[in-house]
KEKE-3310 file (N, C-alpha, C; in steps of 0.2 Angstrom, whole numbers, plus 5000, padded with zeros to 4 digits):
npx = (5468:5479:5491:5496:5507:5514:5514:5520:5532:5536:5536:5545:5557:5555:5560:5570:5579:5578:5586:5596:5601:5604:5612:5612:5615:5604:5602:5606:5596:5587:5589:5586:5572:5568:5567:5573:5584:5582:5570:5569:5574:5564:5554:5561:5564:5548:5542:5534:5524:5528:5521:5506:5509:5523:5527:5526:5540:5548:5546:5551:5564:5568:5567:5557:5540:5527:5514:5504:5498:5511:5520:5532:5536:5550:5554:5557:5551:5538:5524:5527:5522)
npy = (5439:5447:5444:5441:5451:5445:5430:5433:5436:5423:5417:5424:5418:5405:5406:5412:5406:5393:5398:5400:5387:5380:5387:5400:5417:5434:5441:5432:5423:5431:5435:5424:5424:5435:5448:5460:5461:5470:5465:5454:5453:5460:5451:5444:5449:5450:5462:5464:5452:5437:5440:5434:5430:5429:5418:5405:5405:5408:5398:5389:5392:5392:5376:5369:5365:5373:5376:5384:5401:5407:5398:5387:5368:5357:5347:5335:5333:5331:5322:5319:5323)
npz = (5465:5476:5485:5503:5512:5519:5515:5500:5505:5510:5497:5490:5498:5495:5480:5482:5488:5478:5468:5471:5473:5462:5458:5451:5449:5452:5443:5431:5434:5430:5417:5410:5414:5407:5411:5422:5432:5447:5448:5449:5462:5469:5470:5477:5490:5494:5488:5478:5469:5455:5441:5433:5419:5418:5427:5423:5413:5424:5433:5423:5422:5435:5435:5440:5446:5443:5453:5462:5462:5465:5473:5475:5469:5469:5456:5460:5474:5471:5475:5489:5504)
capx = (5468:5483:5496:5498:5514:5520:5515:5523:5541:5537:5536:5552:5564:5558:5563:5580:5581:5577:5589:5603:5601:5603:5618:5611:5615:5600:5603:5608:5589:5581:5589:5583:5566:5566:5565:5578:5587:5577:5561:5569:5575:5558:5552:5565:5563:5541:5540:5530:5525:5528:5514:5504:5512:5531:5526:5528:5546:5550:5546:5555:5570:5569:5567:5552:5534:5522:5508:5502:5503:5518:5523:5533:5540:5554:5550:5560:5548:5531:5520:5528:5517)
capy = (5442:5450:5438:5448:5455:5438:5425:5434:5435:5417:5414:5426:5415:5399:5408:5414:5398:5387:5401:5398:5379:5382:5392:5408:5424:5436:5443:5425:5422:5440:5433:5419:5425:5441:5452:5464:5460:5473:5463:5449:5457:5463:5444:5437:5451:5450:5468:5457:5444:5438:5442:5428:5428:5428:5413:5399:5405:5410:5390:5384:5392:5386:5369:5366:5363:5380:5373:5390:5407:5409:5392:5382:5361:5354:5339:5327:5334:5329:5316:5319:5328)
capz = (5471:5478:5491:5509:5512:5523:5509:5497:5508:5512:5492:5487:5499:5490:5473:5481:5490:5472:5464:5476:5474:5454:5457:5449:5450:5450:5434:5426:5432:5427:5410:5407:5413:5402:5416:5426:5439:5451:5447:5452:5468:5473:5470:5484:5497:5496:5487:5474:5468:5448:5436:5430:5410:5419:5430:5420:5411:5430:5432:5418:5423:5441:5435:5444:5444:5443:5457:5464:5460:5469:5478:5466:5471:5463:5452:5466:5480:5470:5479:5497:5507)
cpx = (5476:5488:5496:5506:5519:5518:5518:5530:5540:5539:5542:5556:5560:5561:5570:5583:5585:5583:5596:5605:5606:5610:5618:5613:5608:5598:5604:5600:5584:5581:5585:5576:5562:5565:5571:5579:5584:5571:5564:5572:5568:5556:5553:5564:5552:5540:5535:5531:5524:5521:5511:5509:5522:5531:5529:5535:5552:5550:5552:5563:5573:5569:5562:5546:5529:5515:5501:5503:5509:5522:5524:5537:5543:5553:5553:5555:5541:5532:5522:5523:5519)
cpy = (5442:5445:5445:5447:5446:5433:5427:5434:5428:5414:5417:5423:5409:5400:5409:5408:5392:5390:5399:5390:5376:5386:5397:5412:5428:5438:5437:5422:5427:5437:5426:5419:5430:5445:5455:5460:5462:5470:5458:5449:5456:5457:5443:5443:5453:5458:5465:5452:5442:5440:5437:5425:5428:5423:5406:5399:5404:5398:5383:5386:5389:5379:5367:5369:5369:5375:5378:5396:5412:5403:5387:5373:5360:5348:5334:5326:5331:5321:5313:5325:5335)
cpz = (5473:5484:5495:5508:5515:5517:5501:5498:5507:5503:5486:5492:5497:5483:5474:5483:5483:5468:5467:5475:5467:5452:5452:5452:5449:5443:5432:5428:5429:5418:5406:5410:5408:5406:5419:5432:5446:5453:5451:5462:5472:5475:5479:5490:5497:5493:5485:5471:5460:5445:5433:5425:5412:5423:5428:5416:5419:5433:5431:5422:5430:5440:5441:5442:5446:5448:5460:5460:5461:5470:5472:5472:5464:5462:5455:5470:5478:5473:5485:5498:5512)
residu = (UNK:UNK:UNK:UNK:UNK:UNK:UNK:UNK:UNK:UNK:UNK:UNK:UNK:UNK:UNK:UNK:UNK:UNK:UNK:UNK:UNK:UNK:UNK:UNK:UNK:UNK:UNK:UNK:UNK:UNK:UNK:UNK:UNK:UNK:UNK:UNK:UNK:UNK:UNK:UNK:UNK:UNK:UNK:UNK:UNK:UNK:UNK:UNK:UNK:UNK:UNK:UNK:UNK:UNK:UNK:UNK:UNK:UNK:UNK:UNK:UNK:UNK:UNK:UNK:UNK:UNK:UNK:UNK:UNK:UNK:UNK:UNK:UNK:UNK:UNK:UNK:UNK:UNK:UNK:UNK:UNK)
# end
């Protein structure tokens, strides 16, 4: 099932949030996910939302913990509420 247009923005300014924190560059994430810079774009302004099979790389590279289909915690914030 598809995320609405507002949980999807909500879930691309964690990604650009988490990318900003990380000191990426768009393109220095699109690469280490395998993916364009445009895609990753689209992510952080809520066009959409990753594809199941780039989720977990998208993850890795963020340094955090795939939870959701969108909504990722960084491995400090586990087991606060």
């Amino acid at each position: 099932m598809a995320l609405d247009r507002q949980a999807r923005i909500n879930g691309g300014a964690a990604i650009r949030q988490r990318r900003a924190d990380l000191g990426l560059s768009q393109a220095a994430l699109a690469k280490a996910v395998g993916c364009g810079q445009m895609t990753v774009s689209h992510w952080e302004a809520g066009d959409c939302e990753p594809r199941a099979s780039v989720r977990p790389r998208l993850a890795a590279a963020l340094q955090v913990e795939l939870f959701s289909p969108l909504y990722y915690r960084a491995p400090e914030a586990r087991g606060r509420v």
